[in-house]
N, C-alpha and C positions, 0 to 999 in steps of 0.2 A: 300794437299797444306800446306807451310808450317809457311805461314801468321795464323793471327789470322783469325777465320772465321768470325768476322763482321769487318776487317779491309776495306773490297772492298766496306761495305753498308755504312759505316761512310763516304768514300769520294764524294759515289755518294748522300747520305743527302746534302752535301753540293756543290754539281752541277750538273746539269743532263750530263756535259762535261765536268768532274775533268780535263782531257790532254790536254784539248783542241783538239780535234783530228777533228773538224770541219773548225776551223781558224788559226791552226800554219800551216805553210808551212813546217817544218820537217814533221810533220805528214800527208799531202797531198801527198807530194815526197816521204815518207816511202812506202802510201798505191802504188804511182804509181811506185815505181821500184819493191815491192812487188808483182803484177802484171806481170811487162814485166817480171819478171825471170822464170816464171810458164813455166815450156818446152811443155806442153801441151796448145792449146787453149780452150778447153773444157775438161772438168771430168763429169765422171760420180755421185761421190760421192767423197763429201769433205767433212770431220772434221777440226774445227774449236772453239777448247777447249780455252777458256778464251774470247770470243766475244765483252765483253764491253757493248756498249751501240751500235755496230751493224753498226759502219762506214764504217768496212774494209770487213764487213762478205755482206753488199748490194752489193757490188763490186764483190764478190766470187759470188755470186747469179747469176753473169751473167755468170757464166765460166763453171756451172754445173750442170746435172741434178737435184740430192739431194741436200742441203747443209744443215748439222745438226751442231749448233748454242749450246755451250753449256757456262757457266758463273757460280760459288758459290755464286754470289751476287745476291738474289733477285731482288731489284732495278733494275739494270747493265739489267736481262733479261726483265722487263718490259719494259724499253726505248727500248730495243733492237725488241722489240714485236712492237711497235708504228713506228719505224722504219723501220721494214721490213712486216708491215701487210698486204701488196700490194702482196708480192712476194707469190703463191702457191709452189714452191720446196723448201720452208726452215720450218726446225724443231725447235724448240729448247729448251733447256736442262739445269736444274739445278742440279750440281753435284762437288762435292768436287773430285779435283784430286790428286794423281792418285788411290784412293781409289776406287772411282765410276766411272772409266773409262769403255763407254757404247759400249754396244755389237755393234757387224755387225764390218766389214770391209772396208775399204775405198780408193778410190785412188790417194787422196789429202790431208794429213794432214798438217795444219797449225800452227804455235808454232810460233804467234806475241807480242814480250814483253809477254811473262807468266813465263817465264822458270827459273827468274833467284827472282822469290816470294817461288821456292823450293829449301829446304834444300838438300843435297848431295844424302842422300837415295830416297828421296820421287823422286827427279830426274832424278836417273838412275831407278826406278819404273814406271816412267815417260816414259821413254826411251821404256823402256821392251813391256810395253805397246803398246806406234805407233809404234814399229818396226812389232810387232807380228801384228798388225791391217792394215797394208799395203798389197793392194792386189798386186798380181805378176803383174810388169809394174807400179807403184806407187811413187807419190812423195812426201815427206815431205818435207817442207819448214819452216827454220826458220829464226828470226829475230830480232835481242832485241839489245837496249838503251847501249851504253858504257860505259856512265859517271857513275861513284858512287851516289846508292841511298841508301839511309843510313838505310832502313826500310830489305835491300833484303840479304838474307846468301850468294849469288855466285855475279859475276861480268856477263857480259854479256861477253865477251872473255872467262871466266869460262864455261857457259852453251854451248857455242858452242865449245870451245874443247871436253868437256863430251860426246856431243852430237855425234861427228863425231870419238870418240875415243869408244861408245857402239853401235851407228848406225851397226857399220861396212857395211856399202854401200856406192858404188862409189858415189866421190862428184861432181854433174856435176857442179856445180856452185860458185862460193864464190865473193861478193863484202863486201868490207872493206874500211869505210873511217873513219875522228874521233868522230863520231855521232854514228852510227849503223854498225852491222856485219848483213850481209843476205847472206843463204848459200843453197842453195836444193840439196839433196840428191835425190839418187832413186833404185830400185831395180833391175833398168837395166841400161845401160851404153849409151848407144843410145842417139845421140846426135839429135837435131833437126834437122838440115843442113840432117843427115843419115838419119832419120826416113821421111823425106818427099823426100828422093832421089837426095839429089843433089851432095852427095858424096858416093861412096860406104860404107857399113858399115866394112868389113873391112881396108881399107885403113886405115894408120897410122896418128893417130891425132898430130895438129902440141902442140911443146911443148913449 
């Protein structure tokens, strides 16, 4: 990562909810369009690297069997622990990325607002990383902030170009409006509508 490593402790000293991600309504709407784009209704196993304080990762909890939880910030995983202490299918993990990016493979990776606190290398290390930890049939989803924040090296239209220019996997998704970009990726092409039969999978998608 390519913040200072007690930049995440210092904001949450100063609130157990720096984003408000409990009482803005961007951040309700972020977490529910975040949700509806998931082409899966269940996983088996999601990552979900940068967790916060564990708003958007309770929400994932219902969609999967596993879901490992990880955060650099101390703090950030202790709320996050108080948070999700209910739930038996979540782990969670303190680890500097993309340094400490943790074993096992997954069929859900997550990349909510993290992506753009990494400089260009640590980024595409980043990348290298979920791409190779994506099981066959897997989706990555990402999601981050527009506006200039003066603390971050990339823009959020930065990280998702990167994103979808190293992925190289078909993109089934992208919404864009002047808030947030949210995009999912996957390693198969298969669309919902095909994957539960109601069009053939060959048949030519409309363009």
């Amino acid at each position: 990562m390519s913040v200072a490593d007690n930049y995440f402790d210092k904001l949450y000293k100063g609130s157990e909810d720096p984003w408000s991600f409990r009482e803005r309504w961007y951040e309700q709407r972020k977490r529910n369009l975040t949700l509806a784009a998931l082409p899966r209704s269940h996983y088996g196993s999601i990552f979900e690297p940068g967790c916060a304080n564990g708003e958007l990762s309770a929400r994932l909890a219902e969609r999967c069997t596993q879901l490992l939880c990880s955060d650099t910030s101390a703090i950030a995983l202790e709320l996050a622990h108080n948070r999700l202490a209910h739930r038996s299918n979540v782990r969670l993990l303190q680890t500097r990325l993309p340094e400490q990016w943790p074993a096992g493979r997954f069929d859900l990776i997550v990349l909510s607002e993290l992506c753009y606190y990494l400089d260009e290398q640590d980024l595409d290390r980043l990348i290298d990383c979920a791409r190779a930890a994506l099981n066959t049939g897997g989706n990555l989803l990402a999601c981050h902030w527009r506006w200039p924040i003066a603390e971050c090296p990339l823009s959020g239209d930065e990280v998702h170009r990167r994103l979808h220019e190293r992925l190289g996997l078909p993109r089934l998704l992208r919404h864009e409006d002047a808030d947030l970009l949210l995009e999912v990726w996957g390693t198969e092409s298969t669309s919902v509508a095909q994957r539960e039969g109601l069009v053939p999978e060959a048949q030519e998608r409309p363009v």
